[in-house]
C-alpha positions as CSV (number, residue, x, y, z in Angstrom):
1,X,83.8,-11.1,-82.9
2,X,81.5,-8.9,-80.8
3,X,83.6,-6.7,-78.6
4,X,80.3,-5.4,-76.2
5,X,77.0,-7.2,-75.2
6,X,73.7,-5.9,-75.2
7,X,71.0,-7.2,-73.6
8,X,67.2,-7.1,-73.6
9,X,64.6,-7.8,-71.4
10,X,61.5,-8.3,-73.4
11,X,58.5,-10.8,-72.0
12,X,56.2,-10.2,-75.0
13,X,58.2,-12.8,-77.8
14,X,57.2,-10.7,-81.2
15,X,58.6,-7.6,-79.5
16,X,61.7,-9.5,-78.8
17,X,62.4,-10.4,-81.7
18,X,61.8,-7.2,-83.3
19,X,64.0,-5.2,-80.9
20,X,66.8,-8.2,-81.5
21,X,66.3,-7.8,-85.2
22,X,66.7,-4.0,-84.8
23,X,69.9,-4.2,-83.1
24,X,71.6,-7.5,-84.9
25,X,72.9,-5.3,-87.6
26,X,75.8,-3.4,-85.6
27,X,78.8,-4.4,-85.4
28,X,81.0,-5.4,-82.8
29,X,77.1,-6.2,-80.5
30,X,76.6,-9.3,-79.1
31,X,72.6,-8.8,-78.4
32,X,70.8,-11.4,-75.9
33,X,67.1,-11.8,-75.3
34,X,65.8,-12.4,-71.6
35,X,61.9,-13.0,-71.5
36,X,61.4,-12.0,-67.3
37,X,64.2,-9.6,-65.2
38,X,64.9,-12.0,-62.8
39,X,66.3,-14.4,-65.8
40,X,68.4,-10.9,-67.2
41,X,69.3,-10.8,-63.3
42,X,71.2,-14.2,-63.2
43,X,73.5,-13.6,-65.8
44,X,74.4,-10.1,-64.9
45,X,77.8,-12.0,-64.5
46,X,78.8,-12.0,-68.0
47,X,78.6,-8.0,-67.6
48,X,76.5,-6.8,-70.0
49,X,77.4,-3.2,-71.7
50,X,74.0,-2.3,-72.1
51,X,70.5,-3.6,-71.1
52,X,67.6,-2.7,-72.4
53,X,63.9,-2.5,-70.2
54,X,60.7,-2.4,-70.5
55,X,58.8,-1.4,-67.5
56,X,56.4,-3.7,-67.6
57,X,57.8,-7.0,-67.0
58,X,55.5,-10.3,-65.4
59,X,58.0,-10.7,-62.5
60,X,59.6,-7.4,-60.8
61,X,58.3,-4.0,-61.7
62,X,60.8,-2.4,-64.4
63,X,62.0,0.8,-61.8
64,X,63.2,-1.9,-59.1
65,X,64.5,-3.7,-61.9
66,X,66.7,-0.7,-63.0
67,X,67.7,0.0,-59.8
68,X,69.2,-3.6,-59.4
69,X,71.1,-3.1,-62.0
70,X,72.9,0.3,-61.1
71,X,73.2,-1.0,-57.9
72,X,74.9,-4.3,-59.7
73,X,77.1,-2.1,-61.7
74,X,76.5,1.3,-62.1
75,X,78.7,1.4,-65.4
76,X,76.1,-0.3,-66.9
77,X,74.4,2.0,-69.3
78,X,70.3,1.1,-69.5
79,X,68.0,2.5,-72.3
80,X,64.3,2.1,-71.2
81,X,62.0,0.6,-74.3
82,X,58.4,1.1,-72.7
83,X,54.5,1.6,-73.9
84,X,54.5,3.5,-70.6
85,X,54.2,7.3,-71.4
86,X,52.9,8.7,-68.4
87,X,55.5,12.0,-67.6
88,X,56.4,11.2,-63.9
89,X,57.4,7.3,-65.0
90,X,59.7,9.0,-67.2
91,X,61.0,11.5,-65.1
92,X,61.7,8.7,-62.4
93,X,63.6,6.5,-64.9
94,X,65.6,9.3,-66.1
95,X,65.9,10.3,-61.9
96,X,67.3,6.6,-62.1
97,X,70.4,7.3,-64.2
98,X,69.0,5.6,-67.4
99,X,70.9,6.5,-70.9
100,X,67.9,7.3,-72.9
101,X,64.0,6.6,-72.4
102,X,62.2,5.7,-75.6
103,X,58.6,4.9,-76.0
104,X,57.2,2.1,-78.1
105,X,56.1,3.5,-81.6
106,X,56.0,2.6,-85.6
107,X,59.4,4.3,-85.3
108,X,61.1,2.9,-81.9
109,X,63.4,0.6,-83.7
110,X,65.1,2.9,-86.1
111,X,65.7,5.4,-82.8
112,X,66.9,2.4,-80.4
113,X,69.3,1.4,-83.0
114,X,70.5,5.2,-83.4
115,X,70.8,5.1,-79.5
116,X,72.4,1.9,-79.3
117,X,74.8,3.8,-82.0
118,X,75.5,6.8,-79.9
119,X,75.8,4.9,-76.9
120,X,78.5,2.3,-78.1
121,X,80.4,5.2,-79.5
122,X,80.5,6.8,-75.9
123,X,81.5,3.4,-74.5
124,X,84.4,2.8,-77.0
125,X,85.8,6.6,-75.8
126,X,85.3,6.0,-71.9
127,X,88.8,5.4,-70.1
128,X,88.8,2.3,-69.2
């Protein structure tokens, strides 16, 4: 029974899938695919552990969309998954309080699911 849920905001399908493959083998992760932020948005309710964004969503740029979040719940831990390499977008996601910033790559999936790792270890040791 997954103890922590994870989810993804992804609006290009294949790369959904692939980042939901990447992360269905840990356990105790309950991992959900959104295709647009305002859909990730309306379930914030079920209180996700950790989302992860892509900055380049069809609906809501990915910033504001990180920012809603935090402002949501700020123990929400959020792991940027982006194309977007440009210096100063990364600086401002990491200004935003994201976990980690990764960009897309051959090798993205085996770092997210090292992150993902890491990051439900530091969950599991938080007081509660």
């Amino acid at each position: 029974m997954p103890n922590y849920k994870l989810f993804v905001i992804e609006d290009n399908r294949t790369e959904g899938m692939l980042l939901h493959l990447a992360l269905s083998g840990i356990d105790e992760l309950e991992v959900r695919i959104f295709p647009s932020a305002n859909e990730m948005l309306g379930h914030l309710d079920e209180q996700p552990d950790i989302c992860v964004v892509d900055l380049n969503l069809p609906d809501m740029p990915g910033m504001e969309l990180i920012r809603r979040v935090k402002e949501y719940d700020p123990q929400i831990h959020l792991v940027v998954v982006s194309a977007q390499r440009d210096v100063d977008v990364i600086a401002e996601a990491q200004a935003e309080g994201i976990y980690n910033y990764l960009v897309k790559s051959e090798v993205c999936l085996t770092y997210l699911h090292r992150v993902v790792n890491d990051l439900l270890v530091l969950i599991k040791h938080q007081p509660a």
